[in-house]
N, C-alpha and C positions, 0 to 999 in steps of 0.2 A: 558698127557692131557694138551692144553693150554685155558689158559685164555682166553678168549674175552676182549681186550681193554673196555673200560668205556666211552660210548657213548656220544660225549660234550651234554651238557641240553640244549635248545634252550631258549631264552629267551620269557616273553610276547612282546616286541614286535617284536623280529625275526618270531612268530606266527601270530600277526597281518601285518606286511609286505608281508608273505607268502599266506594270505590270499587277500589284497589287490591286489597285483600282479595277483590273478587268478579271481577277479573281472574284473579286467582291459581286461585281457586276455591275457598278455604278460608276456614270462617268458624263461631265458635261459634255457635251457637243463644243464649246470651243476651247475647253483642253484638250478633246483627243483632237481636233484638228491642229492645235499648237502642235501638238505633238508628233504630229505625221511628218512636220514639218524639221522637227530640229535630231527624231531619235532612228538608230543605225537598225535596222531590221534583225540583224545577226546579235547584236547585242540584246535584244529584245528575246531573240529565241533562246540564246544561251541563260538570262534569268528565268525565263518561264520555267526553263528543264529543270535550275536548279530550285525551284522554286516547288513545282511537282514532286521535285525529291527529297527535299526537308516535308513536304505532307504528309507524302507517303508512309515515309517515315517516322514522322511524327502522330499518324493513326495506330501504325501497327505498334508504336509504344504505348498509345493509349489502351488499346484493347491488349496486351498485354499486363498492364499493368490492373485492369480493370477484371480480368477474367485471373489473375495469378491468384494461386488458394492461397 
């Protein structure tokens, strides 16, 4: 029986890049498959949320600030 190699850890910001890239919408095919490989799923979901929530947030400041007499 063999071993399975030890999967490199991805770092926090190799997760936030990963995640910004698919905001964007652009992404090579053998970084996201790098990626499949080394990044934690759960980690991935918790930046995207906070990620949607600096947006969010940072529209309604826009249009705030944009619409204030």
């Amino acid at each position: 029986m063999t071993v399975p190699p030890n999967k490199p850890k991805a770092t926090l910001w190799d997760t936030v890049k990963a995640v910004g890239w698919s905001f964007f919408g652009v992404r090579k095919n053998s970084a996201y498959q790098e990626d499949l490989g080394k990044l934690n799923p759960l980690h991935i979901i918790a930046v995207a949320f906070a990620a949607v929530i600096v947006f969010v947030v940072g529209l309604v400041l826009l249009v705030r600030f944009v619409v204030a007499p």
